[in-house]
C-alpha positions in Angstrom: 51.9 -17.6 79.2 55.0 -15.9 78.8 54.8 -12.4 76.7 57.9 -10.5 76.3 55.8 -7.0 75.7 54.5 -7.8 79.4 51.0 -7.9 78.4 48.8 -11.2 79.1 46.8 -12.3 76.3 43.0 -11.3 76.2 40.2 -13.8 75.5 38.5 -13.5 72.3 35.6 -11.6 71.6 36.7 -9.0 75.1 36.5 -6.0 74.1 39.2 -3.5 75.4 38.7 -1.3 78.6 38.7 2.2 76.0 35.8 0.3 73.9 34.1 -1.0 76.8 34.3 2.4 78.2 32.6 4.5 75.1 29.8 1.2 75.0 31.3 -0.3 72.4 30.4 -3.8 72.1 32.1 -6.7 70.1 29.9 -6.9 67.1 29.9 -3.1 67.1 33.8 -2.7 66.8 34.4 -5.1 64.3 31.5 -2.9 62.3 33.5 0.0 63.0 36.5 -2.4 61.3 34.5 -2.9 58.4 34.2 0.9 58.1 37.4 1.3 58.6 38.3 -1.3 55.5 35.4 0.6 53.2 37.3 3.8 53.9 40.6 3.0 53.1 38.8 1.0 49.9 37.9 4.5 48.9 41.0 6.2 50.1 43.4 3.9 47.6 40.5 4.0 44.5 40.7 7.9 44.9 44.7 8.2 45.1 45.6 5.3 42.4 42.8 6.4 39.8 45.3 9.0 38.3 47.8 5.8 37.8 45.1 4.0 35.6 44.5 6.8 34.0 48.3 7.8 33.7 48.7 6.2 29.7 45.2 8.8 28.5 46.2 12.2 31.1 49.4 11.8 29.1 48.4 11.5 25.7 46.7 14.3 26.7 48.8 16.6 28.2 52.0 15.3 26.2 53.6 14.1 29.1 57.3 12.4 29.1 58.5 9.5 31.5 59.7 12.8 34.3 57.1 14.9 33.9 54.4 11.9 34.8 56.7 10.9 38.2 56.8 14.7 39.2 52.5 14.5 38.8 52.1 10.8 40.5 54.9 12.4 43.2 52.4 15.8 43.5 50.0 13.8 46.2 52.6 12.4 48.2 54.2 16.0 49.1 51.3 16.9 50.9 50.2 13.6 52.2 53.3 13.2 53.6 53.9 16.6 55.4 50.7 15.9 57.2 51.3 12.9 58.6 52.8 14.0 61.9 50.1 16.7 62.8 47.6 14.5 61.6 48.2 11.3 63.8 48.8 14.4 67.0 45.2 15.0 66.5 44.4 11.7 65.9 45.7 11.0 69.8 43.9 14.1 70.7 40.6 15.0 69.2 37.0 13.4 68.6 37.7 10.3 66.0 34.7 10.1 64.7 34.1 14.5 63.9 38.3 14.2 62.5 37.9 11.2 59.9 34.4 12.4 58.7 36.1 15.9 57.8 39.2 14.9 56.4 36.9 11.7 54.7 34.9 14.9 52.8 38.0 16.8 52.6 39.3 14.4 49.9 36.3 13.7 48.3 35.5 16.9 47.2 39.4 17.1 46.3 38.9 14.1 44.0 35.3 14.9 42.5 36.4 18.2 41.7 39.8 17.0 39.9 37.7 15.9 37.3 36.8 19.3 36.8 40.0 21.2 36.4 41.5 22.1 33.0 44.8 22.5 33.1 47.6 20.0 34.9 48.4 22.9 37.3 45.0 22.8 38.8 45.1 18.7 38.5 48.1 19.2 40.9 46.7 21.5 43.1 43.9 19.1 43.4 46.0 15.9 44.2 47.8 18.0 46.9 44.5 18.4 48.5 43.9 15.0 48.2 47.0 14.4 50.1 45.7 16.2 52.9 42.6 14.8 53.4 43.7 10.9 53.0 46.2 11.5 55.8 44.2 10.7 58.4 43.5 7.0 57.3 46.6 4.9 58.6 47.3 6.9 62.2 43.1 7.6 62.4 42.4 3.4 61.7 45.7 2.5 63.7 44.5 4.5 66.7 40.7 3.6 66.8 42.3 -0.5 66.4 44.3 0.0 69.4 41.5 1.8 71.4 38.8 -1.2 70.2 41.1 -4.4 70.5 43.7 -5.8 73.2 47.3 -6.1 71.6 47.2 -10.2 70.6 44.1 -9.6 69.1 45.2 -6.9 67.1 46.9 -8.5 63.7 43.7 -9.6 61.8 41.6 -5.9 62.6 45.0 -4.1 61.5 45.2 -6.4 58.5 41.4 -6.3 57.6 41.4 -2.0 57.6 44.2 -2.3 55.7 43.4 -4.9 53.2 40.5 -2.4 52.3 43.5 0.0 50.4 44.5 -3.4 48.2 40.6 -4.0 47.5 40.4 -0.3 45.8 43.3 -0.8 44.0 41.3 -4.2 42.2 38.3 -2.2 42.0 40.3 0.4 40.4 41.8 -2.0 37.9 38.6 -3.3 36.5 36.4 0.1 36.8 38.6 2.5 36.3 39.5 1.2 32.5 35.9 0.9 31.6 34.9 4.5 33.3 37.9 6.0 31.1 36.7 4.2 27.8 33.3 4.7 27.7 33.4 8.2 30.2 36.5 9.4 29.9 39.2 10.1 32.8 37.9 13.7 33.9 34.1 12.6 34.2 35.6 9.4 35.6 37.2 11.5 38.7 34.2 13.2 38.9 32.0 10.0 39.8 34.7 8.1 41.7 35.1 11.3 44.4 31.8 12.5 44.5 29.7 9.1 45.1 32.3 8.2 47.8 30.4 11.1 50.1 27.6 8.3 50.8 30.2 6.6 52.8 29.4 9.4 55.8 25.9 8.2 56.4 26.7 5.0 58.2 30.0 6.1 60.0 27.9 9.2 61.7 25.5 6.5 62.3 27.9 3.6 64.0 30.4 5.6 65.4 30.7 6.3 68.8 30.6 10.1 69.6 33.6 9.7 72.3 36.2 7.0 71.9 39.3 7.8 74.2 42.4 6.5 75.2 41.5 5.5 78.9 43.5 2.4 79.6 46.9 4.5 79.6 49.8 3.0 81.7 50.8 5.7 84.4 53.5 8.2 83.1 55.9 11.1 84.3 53.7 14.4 83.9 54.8 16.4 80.5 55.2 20.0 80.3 52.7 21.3 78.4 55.2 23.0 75.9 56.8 19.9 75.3 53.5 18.3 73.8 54.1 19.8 70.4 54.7 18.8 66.8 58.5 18.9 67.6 58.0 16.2 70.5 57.2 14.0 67.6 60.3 14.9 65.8 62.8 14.8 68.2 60.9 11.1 69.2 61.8 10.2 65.9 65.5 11.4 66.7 65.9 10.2 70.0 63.8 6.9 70.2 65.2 3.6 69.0 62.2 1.4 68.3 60.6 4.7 66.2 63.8 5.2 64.1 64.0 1.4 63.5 60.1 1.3 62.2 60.6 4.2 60.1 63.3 2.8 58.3 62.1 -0.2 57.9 58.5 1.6 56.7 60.2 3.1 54.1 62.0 0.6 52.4 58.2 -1.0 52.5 56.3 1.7 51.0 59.1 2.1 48.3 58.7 -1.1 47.1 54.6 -1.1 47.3 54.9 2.8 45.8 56.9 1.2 42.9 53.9 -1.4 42.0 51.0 1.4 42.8 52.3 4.2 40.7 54.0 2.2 37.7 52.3 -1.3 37.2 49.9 0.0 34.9 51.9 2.2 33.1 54.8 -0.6 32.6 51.8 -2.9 31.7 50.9 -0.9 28.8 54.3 0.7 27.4 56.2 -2.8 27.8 54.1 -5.8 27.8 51.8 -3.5 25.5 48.5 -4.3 26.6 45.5 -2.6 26.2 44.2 -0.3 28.9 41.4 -2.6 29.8 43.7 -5.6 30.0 46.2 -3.9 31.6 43.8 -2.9 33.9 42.6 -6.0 35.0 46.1 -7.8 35.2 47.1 -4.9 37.5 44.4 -5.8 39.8 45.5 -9.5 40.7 49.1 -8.4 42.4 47.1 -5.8 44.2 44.2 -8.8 45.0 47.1 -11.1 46.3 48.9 -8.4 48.5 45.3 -7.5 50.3 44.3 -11.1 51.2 47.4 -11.5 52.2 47.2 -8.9 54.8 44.8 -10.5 57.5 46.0 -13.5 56.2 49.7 -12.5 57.8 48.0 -10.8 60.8 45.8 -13.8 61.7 48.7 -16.3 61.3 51.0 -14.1 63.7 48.0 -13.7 66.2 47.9 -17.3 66.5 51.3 -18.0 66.8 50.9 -15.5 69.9 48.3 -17.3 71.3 49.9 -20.5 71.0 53.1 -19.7 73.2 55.4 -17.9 70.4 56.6 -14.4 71.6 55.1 -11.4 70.1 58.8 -10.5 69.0 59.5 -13.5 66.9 56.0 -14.1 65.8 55.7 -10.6 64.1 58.7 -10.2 62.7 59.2 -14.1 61.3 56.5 -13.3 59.4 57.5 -9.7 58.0 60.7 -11.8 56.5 59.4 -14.1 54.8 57.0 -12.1 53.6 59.5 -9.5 52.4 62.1 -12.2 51.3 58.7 -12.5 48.3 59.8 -9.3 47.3 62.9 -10.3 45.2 61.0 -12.0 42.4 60.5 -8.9 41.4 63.7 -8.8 39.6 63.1 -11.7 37.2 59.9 -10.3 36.4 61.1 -7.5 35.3 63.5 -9.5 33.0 60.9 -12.1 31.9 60.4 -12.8 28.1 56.7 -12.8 28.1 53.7 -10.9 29.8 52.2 -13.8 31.2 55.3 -15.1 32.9 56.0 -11.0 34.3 52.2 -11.3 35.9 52.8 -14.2 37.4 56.0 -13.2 39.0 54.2 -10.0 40.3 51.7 -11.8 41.9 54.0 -13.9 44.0 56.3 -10.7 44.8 52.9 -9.3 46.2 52.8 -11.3 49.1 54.7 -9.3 50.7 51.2 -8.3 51.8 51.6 -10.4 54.7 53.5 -8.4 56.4 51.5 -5.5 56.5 48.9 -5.8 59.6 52.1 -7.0 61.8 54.2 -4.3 60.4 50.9 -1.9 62.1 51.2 -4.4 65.5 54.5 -3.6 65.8 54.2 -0.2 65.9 51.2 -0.4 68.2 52.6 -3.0 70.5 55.9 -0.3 70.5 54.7 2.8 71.4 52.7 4.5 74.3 49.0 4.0 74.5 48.7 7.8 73.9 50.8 8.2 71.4 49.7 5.4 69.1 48.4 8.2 66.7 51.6 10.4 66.2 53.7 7.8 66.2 51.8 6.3 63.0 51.7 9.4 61.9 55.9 9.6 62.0 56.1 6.4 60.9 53.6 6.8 57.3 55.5 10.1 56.8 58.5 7.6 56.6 56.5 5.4 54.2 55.3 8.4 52.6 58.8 10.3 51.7 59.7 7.2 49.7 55.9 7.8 48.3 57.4 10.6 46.9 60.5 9.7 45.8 60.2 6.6 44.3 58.1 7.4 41.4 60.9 10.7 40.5 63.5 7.6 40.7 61.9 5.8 38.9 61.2 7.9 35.8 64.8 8.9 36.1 65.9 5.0 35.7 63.2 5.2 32.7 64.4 7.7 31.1 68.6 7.2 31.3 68.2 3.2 30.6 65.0 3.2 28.9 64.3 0.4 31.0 62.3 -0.8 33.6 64.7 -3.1 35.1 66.6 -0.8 37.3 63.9 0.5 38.8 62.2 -2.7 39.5 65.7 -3.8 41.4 66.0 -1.1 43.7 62.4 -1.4 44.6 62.7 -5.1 46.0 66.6 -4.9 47.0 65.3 -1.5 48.9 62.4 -3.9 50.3 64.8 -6.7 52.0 66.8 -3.9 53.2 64.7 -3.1 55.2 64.2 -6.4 57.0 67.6 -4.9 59.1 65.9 -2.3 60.4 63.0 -4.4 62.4 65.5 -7.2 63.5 68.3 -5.1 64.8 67.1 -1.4 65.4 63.8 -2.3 66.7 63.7 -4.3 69.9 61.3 -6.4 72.2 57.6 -5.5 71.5 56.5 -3.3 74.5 55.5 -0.5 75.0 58.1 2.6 75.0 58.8 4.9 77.7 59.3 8.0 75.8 
């Protein structure tokens, strides 16, 4: 069957030659998924906790509409700032030592949040939190692209992944209750420092050596060119990078936007209680995660059923993102049900999100899968940071949550420009 990334498609169930190498079997790797998913579960519960809790940290600390961006924005500074030397050592050191210490890195960042007294000290804490959850998208991208060939990749990309939507559910119905009955500092406290059981079975299941050994032949690289700056001036000089970054950004704005201000807008707008506000939160992040192997599996298939890689991937990253505008009338609805509802459907834009990981995989060098997904979150991540500033600006000038709301999903669809016409074929780059 023709491929246009060159690659022929791999039966199901064969595991790929880095896998096979470190004795990974089938039912073993798609443990190793499953880990993968738990983590990143963890990961989102840890970093969206202080969003749920956003409404009582305020009331506490007498925090205005800027001053509550500039803390949700505190995590994203570092988190973003590491993802470049985070995925380099992702393509370069031991997987499984790297992700169990940045994994208890941020736990004890999170557990110990909850014991801070002052919101300096709460920010210093969510910067360390930042640098310990960096390792989950270029860390889970690289150890998918060692375990699976590239057609089989959509559904494991979308499954890890769909693990950071399930902790923002869990969030929104445990969260509320932990801060009611606990209230939000113990509630850190038991959230970060329960995760550390999570160590146990990865130490256990993962292999000790899981390398990059089915790399294409390349030109031989100075050693003083394999630096943090390669990855920079990659981002500068390569195409296919550039276009993912952009288009990553406009993504994560929009998916920043619902993360750091659902809640919030849930309570101070529709004017629900934390507990209800809570729980509605949860089903738009529910949607977008089922959504996400749901779109990877879909695209799969269309691969293996003759479709190009190229078309398959990104026909479904535009209709998926095309869901993105009802955001707009939601924000302009009359009643809380009818905003929800709209929500929900603007959340399946999930679908897009294990093919917007293929494509990066499917894009760059075997080697380099790591640091290029480390480029491309820092992307993500800079909007991360910026959205929820622009956003309490908006807030604050209109004293509404319209404008911000519109930029998110016209920023979203934006984007779509960047994967059709910057980013090209999906095949492996050169550079």
């Amino acid at each position: 069957m023709n491929r246009m990334n060159g690659a022929t498609n791999a039966r199901p169930g064969v595991v790929n030659p880095a896998a096979a190498a470190a004795g990974v079997s089938n039912e073993r790797r798609w443990t190793i998924v499953g880990l993968l998913f738990t983590a990143s579960m963890i990961n989102y519960m840890d970093r969206a906790t202080i969003s749920m809790a956003l409404p009582a940290i305020s009331h506490d600390l007498g925090l205005g509409p800027a001053a509550k961006g500039e803390l949700l924005s505190a995590f994203f500074a570092s988190y973003a700032l590491m993802q470049i030397p985070i995925g380099w050592c992702a393509d370069r050191f031991n997987l499984k030592w790297l992700y169990a210490g940045m994994f208890l890195l941020w736990s004890l960042a999170q557990g110990f949040s909850g014991l801070v007294a002052s919101l300096a000290a709460l920010t210093t804490c969510r910067v360390i939190l930042g640098i310990g959850e960096s390792i989950y998208l270029p860390g889970g991208s690289k150890i998918v692209s060692l375990l699976f060939p590239p057609a089989e990749r959509g559904l494991p990309s979308g499954l890890f992944d769909f693990g950071t939507r399930t902790g923002l559910v869990i969030d929104g119905i445990l969260i509320p209750w932990l801060i009611v009955h606990q209230g939000w500092r113990r509630m850190l406290m038991l959230v970060g420092f329960s995760a550390l059981l999570w160590l146990v079975p990865w130490l256990v299941i993962f292999p000790s050596r899981l390398r990059g050994l089915n790399r294409a032949p390349r030109p031989a690289v100075p050693k003083a060119r394999i630096s943090f700056s390669r990855a920079a001036w990659a981002l500068i000089s390569n195409r296919n990078l550039m276009g993912i970054c952009l288009g990553f950004f406009c993504f994560d704005y929009y998916w920043y936007l619902l993360v750091n201000w659902l809640p919030d807008y849930l309570v101070t707008v529709r004017h629900l209680t934390i507990l209800r506000a809570g729980f509605y939160a949860s089903l738009p992040f529910f949607v977008f995660g089922i959504s996400e192997p749901v779109g990877g599996w879909i695209a799969d298939r269309l691969i293996h059923r003759g479709m190009s890689e190229t078309r398959a991937r990104k026909g479904i990253v535009t209709v998926a993102f095309l869901t993105g505008l009802l955001l707009i009338p939601a924000a302009r609805a009359e009643s809380a049900t009818t905003a929800i509802l709209l929500i929900i459907g603007g959340s399946l834009v999930g679908l897009a999100t294990g093919n917007l990981l293929t494509i990066l995989q499917a894009c760059a060098p075997s080697d380099e899968v790591g640091i290029w997904t480390g480029v491309e979150n820092f992307a993500g991540n800079v909007a991360g940071f910026i959205a929820p500033l622009i956003t309490g600006f908006l807030i604050s000038w209109t004293g509404s949550y319209f404008p911000g709301f519109a930029l998110a999903a016209v920023t979203l669809v934006a984007g779509l420009l960047a994967y059709w016409f910057i980013v090209g074929e999906l095949r492996p780059s050169s550079s």
